[in-house]
N, CA, C and O atoms as a GROMACS GRO file, in nm:
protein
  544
    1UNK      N    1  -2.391   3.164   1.865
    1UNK     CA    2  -2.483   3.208   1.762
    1UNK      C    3  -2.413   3.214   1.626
    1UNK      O    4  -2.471   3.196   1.519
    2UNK      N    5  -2.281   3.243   1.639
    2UNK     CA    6  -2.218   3.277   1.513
    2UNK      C    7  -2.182   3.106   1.422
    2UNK      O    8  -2.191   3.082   1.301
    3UNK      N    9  -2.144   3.020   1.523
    3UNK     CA   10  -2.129   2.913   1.463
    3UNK      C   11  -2.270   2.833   1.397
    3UNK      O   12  -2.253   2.743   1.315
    4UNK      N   13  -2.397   2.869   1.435
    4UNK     CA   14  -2.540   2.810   1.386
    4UNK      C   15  -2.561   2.899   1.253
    4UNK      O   16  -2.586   2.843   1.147
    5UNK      N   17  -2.551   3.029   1.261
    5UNK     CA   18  -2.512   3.115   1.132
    5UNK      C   19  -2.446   3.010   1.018
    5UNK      O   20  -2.502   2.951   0.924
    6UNK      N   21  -2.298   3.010   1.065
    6UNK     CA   22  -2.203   2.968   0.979
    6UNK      C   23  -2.265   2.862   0.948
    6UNK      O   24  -2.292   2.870   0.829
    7UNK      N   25  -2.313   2.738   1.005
    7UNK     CA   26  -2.365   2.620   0.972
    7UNK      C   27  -2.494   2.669   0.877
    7UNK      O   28  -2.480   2.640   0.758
    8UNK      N   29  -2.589   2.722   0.902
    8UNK     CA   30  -2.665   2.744   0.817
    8UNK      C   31  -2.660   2.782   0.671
    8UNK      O   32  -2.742   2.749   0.585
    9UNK      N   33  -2.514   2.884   0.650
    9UNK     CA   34  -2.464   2.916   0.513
    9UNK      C   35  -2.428   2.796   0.422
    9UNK      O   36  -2.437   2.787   0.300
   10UNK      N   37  -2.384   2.704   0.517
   10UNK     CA   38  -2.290   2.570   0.454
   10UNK      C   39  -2.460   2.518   0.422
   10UNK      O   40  -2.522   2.548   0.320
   11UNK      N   41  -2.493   2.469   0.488
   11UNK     CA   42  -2.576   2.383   0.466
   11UNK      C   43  -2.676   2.451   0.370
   11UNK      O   44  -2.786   2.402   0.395
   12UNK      N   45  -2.682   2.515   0.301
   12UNK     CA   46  -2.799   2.593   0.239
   12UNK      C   47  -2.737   2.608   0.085
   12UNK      O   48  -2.796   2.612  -0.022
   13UNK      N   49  -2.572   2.614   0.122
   13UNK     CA   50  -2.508   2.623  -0.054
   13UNK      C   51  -2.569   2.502  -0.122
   13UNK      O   52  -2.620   2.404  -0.069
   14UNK      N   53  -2.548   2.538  -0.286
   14UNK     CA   54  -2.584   2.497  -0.337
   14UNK      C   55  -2.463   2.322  -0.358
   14UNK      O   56  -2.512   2.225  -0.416
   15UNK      N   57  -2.373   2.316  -0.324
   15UNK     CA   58  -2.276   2.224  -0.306
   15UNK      C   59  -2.297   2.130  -0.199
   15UNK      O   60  -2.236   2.023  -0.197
   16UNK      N   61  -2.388   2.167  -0.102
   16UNK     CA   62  -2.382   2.082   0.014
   16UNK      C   63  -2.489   2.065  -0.007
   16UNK      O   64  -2.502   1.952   0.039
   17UNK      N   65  -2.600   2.096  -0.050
   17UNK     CA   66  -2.736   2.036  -0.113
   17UNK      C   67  -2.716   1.931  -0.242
   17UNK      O   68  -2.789   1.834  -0.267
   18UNK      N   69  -2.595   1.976  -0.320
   18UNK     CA   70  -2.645   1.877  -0.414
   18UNK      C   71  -2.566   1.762  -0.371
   18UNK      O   72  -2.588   1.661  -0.438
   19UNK      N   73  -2.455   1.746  -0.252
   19UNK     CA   74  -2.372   1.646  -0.210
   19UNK      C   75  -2.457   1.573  -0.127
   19UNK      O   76  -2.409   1.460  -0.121
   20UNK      N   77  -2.563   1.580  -0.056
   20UNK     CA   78  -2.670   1.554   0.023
   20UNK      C   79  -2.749   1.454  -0.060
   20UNK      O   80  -2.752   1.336  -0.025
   21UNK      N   81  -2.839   1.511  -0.211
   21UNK     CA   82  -2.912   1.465  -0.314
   21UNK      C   83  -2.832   1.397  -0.385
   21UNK      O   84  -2.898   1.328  -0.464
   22UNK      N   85  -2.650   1.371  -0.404
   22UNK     CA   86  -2.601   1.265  -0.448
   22UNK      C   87  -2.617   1.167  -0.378
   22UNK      O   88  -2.666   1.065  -0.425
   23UNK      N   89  -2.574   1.178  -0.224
   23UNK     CA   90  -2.573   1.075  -0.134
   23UNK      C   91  -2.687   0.995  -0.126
   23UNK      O   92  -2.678   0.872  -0.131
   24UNK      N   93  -2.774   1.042  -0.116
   24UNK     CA   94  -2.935   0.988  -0.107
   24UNK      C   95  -2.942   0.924  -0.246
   24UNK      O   96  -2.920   0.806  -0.269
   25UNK      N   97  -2.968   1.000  -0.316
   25UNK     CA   98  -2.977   0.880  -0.475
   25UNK      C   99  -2.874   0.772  -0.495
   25UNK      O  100  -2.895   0.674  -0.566
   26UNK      N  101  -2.746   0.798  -0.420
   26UNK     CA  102  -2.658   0.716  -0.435
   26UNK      C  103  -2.690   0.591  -0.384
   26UNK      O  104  -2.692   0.499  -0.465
   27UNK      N  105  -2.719   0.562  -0.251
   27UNK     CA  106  -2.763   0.456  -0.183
   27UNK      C  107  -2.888   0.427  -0.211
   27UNK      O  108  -2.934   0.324  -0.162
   28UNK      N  109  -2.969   0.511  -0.296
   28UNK     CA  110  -3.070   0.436  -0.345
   28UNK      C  111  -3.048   0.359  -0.460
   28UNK      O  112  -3.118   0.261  -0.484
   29UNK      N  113  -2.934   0.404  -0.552
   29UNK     CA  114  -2.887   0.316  -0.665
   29UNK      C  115  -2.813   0.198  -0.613
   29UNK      O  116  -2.814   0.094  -0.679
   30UNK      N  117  -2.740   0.207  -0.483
   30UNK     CA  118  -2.656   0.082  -0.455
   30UNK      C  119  -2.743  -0.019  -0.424
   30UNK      O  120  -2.699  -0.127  -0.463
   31UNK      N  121  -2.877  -0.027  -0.354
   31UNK     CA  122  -2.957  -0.085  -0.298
   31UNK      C  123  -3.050  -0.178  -0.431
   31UNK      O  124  -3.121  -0.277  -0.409
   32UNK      N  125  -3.026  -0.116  -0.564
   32UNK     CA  126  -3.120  -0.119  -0.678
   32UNK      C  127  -2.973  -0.208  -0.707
   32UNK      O  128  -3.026  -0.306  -0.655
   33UNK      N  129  -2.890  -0.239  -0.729
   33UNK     CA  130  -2.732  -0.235  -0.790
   33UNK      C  131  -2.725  -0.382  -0.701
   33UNK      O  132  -2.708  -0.488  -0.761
   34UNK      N  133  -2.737  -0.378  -0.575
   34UNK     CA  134  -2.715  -0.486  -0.471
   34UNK      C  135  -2.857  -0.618  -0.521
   34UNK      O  136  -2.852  -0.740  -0.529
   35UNK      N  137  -2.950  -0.535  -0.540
   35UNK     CA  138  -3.068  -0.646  -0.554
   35UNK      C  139  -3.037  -0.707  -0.683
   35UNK      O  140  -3.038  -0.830  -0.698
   36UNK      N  141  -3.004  -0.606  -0.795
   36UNK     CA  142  -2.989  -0.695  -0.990
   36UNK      C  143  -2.858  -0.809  -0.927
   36UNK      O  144  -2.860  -0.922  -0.978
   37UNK      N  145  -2.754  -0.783  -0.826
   37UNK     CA  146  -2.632  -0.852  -0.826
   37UNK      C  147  -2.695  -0.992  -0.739
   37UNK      O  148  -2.687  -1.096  -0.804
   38UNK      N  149  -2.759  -1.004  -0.597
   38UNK     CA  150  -2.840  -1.096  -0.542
   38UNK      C  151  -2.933  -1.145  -0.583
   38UNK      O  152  -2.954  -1.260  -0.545
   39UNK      N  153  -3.025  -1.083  -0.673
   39UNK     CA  154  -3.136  -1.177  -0.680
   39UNK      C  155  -3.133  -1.199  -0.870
   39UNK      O  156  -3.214  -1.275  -0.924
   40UNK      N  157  -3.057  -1.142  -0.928
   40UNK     CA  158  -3.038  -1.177  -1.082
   40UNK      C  159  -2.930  -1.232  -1.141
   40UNK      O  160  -2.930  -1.317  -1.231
   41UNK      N  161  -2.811  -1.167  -1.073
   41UNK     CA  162  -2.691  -1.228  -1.159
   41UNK      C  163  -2.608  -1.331  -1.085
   41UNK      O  164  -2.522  -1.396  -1.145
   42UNK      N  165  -2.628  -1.345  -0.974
   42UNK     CA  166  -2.525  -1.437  -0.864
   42UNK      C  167  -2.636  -1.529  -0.867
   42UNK      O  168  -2.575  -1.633  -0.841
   43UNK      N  169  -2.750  -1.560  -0.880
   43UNK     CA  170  -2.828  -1.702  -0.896
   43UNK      C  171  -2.772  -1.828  -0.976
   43UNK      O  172  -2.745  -1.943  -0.942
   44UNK      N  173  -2.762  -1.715  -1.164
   44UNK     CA  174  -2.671  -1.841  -1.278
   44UNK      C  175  -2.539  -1.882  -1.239
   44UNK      O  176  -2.487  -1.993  -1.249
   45UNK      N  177  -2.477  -1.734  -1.174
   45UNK     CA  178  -2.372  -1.811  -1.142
   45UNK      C  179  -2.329  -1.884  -1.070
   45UNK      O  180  -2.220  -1.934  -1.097
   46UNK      N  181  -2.414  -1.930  -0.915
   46UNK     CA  182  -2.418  -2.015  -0.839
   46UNK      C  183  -2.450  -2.137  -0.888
   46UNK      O  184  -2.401  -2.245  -0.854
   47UNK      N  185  -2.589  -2.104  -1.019
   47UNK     CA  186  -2.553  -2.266  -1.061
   47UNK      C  187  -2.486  -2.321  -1.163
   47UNK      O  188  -2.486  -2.440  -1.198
   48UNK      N  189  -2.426  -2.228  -1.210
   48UNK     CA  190  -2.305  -2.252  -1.324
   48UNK      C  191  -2.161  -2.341  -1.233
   48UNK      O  192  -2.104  -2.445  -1.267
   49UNK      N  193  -2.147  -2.283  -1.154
   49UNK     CA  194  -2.056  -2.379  -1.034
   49UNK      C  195  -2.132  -2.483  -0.957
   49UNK      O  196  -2.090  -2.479  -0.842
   50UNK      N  197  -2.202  -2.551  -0.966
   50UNK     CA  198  -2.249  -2.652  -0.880
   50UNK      C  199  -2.362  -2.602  -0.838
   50UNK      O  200  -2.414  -2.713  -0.850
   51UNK      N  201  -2.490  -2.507  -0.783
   51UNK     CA  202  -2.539  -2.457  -0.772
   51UNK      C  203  -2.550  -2.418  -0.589
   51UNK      O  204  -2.632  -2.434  -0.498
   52UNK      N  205  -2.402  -2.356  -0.609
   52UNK     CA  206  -2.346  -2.313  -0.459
   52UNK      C  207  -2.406  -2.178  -0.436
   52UNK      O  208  -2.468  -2.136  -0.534
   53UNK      N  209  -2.404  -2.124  -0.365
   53UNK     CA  210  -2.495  -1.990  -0.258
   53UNK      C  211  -2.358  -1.928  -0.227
   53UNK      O  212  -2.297  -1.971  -0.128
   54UNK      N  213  -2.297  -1.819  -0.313
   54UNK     CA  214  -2.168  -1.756  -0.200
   54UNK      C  215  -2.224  -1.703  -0.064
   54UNK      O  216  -2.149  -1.652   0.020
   55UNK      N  217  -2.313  -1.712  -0.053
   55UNK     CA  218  -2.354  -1.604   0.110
   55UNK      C  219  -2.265  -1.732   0.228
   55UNK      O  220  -2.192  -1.713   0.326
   56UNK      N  221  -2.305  -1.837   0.173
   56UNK     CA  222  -2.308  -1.960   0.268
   56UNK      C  223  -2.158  -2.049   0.284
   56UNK      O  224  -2.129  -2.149   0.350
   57UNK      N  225  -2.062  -1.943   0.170
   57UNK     CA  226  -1.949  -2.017   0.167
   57UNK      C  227  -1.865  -1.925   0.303
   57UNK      O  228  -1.859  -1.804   0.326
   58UNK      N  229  -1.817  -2.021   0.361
   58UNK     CA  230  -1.712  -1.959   0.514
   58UNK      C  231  -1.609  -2.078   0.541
   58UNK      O  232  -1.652  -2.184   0.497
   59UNK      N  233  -1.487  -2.086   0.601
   59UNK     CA  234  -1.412  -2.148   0.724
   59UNK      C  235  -1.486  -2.147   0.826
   59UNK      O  236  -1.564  -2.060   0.866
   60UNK      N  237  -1.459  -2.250   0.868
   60UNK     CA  238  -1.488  -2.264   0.979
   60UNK      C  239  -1.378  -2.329   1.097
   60UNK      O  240  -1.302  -2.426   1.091
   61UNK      N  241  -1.411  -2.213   1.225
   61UNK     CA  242  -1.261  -2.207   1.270
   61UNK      C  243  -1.277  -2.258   1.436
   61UNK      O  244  -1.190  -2.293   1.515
   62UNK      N  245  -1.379  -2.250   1.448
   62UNK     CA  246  -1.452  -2.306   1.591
   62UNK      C  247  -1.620  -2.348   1.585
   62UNK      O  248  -1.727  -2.290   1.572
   63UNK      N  249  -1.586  -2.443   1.596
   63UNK     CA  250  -1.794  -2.488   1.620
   63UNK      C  251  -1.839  -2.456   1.690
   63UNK      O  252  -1.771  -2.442   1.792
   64UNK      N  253  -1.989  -2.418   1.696
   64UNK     CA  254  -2.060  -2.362   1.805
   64UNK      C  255  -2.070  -2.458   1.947
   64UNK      O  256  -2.097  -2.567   1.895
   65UNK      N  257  -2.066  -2.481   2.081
   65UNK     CA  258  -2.118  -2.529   2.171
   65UNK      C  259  -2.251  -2.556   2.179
   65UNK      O  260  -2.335  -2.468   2.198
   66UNK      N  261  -2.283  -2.709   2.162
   66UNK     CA  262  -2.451  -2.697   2.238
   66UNK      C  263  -2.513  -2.778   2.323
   66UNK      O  264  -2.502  -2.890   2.273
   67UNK      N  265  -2.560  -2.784   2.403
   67UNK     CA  266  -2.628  -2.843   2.506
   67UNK      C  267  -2.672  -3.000   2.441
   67UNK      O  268  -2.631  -3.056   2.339
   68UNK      N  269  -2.775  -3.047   2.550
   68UNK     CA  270  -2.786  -3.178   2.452
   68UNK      C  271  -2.956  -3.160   2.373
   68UNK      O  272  -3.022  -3.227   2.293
   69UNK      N  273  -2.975  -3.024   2.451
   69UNK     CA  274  -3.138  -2.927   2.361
   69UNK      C  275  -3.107  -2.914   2.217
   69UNK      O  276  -3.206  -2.915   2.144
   70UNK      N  277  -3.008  -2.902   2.169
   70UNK     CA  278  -2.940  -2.821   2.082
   70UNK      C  279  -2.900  -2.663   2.104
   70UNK      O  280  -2.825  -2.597   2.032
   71UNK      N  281  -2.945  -2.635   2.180
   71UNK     CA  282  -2.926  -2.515   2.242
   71UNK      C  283  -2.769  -2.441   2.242
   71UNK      O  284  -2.657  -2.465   2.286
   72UNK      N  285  -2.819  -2.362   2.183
   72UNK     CA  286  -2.630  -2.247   2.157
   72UNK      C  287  -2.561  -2.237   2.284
   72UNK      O  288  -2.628  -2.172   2.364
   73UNK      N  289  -2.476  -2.270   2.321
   73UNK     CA  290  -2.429  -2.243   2.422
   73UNK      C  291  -2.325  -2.127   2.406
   73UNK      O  292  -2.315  -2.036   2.489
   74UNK      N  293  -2.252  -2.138   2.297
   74UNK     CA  294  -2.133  -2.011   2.268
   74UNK      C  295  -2.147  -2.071   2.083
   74UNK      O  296  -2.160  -2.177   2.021
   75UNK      N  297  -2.132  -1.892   2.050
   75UNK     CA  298  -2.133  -1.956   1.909
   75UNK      C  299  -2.009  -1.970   1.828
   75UNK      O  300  -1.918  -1.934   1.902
   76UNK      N  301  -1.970  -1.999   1.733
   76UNK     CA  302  -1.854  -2.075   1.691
   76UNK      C  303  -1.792  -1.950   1.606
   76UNK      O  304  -1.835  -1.835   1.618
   77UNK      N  305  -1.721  -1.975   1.546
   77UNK     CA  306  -1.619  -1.875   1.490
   77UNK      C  307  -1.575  -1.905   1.374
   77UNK      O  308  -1.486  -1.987   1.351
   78UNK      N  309  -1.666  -1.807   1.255
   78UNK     CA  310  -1.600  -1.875   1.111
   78UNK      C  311  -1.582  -1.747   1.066
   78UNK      O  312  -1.620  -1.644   1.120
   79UNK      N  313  -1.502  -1.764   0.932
   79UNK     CA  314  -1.473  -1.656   0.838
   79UNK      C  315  -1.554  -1.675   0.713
   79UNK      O  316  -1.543  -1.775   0.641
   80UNK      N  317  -1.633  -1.579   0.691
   80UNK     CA  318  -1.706  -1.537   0.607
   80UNK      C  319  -1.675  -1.480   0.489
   80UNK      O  320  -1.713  -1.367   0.461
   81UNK      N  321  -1.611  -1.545   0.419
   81UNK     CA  322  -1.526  -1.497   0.308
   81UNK      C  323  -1.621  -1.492   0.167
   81UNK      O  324  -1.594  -1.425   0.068
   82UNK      N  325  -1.752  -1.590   0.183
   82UNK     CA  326  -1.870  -1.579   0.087
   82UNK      C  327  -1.932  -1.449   0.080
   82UNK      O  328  -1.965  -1.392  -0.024
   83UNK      N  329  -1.949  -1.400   0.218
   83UNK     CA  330  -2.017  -1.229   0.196
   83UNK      C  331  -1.887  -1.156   0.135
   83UNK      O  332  -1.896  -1.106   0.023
   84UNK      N  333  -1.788  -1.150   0.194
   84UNK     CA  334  -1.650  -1.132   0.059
   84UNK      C  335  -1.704  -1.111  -0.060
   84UNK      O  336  -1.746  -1.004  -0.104
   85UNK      N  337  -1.703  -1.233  -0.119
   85UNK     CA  338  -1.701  -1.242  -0.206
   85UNK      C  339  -1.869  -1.149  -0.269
   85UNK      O  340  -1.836  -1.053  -0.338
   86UNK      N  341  -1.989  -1.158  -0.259
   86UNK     CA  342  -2.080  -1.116  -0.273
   86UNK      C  343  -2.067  -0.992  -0.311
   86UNK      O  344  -2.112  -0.943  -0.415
   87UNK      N  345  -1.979  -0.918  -0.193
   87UNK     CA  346  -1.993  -0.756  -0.195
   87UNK      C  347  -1.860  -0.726  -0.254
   87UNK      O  348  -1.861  -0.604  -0.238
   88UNK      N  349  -1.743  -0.754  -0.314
   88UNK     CA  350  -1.648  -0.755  -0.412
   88UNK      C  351  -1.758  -0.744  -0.523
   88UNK      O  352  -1.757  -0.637  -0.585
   89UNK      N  353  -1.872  -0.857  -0.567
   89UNK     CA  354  -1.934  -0.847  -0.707
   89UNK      C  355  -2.039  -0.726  -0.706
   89UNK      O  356  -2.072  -0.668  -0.809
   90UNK      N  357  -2.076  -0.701  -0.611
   90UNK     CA  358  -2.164  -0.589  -0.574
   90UNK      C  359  -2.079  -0.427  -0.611
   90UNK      O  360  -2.127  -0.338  -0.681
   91UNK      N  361  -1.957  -0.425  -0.547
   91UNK     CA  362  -1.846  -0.316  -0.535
   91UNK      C  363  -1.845  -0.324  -0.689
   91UNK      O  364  -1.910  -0.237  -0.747
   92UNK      N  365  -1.781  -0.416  -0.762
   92UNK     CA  366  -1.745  -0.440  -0.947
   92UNK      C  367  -1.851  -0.386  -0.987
   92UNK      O  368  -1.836  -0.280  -1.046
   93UNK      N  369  -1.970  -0.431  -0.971
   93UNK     CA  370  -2.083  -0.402  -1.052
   93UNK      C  371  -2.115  -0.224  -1.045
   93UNK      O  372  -2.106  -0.157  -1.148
   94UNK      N  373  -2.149  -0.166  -0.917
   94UNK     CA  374  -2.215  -0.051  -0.923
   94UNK      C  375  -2.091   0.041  -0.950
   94UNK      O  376  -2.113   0.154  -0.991
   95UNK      N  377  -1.933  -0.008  -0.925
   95UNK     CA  378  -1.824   0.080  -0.957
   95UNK      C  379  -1.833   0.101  -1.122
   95UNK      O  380  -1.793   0.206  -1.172
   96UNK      N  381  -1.889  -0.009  -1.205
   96UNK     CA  382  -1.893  -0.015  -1.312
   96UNK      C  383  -2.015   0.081  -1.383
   96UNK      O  384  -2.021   0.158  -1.479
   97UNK      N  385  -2.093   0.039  -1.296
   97UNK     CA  386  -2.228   0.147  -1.331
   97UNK      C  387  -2.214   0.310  -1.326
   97UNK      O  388  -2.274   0.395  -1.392
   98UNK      N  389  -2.115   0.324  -1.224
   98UNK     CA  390  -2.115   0.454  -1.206
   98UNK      C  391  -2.015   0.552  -1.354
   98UNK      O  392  -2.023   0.654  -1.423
   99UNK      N  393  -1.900   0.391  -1.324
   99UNK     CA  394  -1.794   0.486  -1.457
   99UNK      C  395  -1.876   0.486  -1.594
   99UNK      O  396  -1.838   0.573  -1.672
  100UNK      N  397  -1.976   0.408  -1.637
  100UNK     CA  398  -2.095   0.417  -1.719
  100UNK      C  399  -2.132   0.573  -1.708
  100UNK      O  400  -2.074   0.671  -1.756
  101UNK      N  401  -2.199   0.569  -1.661
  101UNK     CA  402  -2.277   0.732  -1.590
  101UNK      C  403  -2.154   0.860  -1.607
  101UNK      O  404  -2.160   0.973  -1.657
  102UNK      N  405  -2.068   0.802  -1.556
  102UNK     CA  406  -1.999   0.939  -1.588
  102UNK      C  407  -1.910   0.986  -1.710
  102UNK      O  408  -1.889   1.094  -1.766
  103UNK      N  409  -1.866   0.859  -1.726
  103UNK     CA  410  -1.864   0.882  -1.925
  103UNK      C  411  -1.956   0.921  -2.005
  103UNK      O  412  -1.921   0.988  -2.102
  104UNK      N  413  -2.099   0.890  -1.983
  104UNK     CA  414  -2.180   0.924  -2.078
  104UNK      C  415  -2.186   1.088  -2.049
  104UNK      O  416  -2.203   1.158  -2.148
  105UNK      N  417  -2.171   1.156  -1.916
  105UNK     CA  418  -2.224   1.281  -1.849
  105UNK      C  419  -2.099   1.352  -1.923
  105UNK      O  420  -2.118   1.468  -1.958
  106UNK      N  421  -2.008   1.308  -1.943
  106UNK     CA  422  -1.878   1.379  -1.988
  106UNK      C  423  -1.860   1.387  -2.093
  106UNK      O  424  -1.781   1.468  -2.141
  107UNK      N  425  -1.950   1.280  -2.183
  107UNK     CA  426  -1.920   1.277  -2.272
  107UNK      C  427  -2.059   1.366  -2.329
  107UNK      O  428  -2.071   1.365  -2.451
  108UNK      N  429  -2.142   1.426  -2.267
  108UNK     CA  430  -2.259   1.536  -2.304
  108UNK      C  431  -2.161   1.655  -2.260
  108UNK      O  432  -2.150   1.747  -2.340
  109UNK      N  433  -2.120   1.658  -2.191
  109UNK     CA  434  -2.005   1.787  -2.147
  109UNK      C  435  -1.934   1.850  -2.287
  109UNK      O  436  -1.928   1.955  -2.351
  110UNK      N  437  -1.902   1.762  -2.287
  110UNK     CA  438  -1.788   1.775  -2.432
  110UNK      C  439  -1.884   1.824  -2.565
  110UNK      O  440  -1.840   1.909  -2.642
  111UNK      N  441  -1.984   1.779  -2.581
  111UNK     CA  442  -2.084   1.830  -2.702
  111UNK      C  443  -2.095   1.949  -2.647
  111UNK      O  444  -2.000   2.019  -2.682
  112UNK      N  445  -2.181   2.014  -2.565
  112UNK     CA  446  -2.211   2.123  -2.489
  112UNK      C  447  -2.077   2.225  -2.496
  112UNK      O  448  -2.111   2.339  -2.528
  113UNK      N  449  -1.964   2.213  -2.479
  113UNK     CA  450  -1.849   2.228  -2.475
  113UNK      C  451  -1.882   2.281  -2.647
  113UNK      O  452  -1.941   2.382  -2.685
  114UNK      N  453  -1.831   2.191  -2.712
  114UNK     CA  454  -1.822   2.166  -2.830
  114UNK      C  455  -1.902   2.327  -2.906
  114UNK      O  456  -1.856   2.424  -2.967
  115UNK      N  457  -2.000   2.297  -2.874
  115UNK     CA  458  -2.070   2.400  -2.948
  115UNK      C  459  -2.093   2.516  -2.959
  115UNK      O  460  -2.144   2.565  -2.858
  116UNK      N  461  -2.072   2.609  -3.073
  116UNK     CA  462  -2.034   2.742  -3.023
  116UNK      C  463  -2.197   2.816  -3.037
  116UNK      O  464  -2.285   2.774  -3.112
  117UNK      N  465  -2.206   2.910  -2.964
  117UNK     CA  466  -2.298   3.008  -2.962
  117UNK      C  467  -2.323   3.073  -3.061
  117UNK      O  468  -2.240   3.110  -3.144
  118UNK      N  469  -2.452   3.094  -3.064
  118UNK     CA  470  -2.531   3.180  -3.195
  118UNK      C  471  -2.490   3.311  -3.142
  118UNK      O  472  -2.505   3.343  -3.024
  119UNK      N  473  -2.421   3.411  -3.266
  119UNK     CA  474  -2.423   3.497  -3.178
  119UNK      C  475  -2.567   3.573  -3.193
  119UNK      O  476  -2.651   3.530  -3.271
  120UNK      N  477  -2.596   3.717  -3.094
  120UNK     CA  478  -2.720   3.771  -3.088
  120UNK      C  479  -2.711   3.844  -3.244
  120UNK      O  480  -2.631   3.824  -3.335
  121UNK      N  481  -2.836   3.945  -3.232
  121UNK     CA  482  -2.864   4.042  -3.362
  121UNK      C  483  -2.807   4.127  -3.337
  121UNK      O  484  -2.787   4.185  -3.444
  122UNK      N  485  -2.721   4.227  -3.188
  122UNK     CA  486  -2.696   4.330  -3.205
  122UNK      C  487  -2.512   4.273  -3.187
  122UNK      O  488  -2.421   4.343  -3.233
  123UNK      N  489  -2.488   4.161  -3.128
  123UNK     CA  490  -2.346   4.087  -3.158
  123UNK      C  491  -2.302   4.133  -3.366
  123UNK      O  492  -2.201   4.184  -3.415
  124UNK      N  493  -2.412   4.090  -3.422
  124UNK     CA  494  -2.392   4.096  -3.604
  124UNK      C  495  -2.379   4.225  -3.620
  124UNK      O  496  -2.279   4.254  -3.686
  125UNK      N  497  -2.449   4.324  -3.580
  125UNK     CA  498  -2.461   4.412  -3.606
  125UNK      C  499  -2.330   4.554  -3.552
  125UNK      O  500  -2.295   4.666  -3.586
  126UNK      N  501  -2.304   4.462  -3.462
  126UNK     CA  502  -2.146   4.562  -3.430
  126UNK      C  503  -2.032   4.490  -3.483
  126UNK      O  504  -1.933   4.563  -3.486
  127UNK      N  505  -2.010   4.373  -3.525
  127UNK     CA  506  -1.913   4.290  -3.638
  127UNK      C  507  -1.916   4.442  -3.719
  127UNK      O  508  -1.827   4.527  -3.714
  128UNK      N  509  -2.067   4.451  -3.809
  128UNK     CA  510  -2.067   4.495  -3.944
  128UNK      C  511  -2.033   4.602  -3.926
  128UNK      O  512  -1.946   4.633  -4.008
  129UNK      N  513  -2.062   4.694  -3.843
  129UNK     CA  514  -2.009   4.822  -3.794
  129UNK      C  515  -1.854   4.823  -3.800
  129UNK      O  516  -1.798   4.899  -3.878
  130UNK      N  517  -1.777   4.730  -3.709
  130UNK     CA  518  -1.678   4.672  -3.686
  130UNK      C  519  -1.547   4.666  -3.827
  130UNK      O  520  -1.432   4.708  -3.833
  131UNK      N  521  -1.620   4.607  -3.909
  131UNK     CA  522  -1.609   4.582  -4.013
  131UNK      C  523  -1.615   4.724  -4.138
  131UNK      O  524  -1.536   4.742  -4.232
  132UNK      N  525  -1.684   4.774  -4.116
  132UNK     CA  526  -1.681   4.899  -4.182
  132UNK      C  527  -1.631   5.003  -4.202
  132UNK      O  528  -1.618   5.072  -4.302
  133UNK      N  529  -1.590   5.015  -4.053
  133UNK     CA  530  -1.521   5.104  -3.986
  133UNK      C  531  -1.359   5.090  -4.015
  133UNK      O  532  -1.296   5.192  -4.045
  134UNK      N  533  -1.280   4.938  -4.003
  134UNK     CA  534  -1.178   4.909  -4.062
  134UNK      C  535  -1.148   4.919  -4.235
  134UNK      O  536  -1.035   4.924  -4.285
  135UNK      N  537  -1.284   4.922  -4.315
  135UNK     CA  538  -1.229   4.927  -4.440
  135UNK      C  539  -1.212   5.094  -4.490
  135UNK      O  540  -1.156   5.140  -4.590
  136UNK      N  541  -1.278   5.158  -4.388
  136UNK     CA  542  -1.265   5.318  -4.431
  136UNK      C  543  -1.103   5.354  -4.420
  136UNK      O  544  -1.063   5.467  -4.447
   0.00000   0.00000   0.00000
């Protein structure tokens, strides 16, 4: 009983809720991040090189077996070094997006930071007291 307790405290802070609501938005940004990199920016550049497809670039290190159906018999053995490459530009891109995001967040930190407080009416009002009191 004591350990469902303890789990319940964790899970209820405010730290493990908002690490939860990063995670979730996170992979919803990678998924948004993965599609601009597949279906927008790796198109020109496939045809800026010849109009090659990295998904489709591999070694190939064993051919598949096939019957005389065409039929798979065992499948062959390549290295996939095109999805490599894909998710390297995928990794660059949203690593880039993020240090975006958190410069700008840091850099609102720092204003916020920056700025000093109004003080209140009864803050002025014990200065002047403050103040009065030292010139007597």
């Amino acid at each position: 009983m004591n350990l469902l307790k303890e789990f319940r405290e964790f899970s209820l802070k405010g730290n493990a809720i908002d690490l939860a609501v990063g995670v979730i938005i996170g992979a919803a940004f990678g998924k948004i991040v993965s599609s601009i990199v597949n279906d927008i920016i790796m198109p020109p550049i496939g045809l800026l090189v010849g109009g090659m497809d990295f998904k489709s670039l591999k070694i190939i290190m064993k051919n598949p077996v096939t019957d005389t159906t065409g039929k798979i018999l065992s499948e062959g053995v390549t290295i996939n070094y095109g999805n490599f490459l894909q998710t390297t530009f995928d990794f660059l891109i949203i690593a880039f997006c993020v240090f975006l995001l958190v410069k700008a967040i840091n850099k609102f930190k720092r204003k916020e930071e920056n700025k000093s407080p109004e003080p209140t009416e009864e803050v002025v009002v014990l200065r002047e007291i403050r103040d009065a009191l030292t010139k007597k």
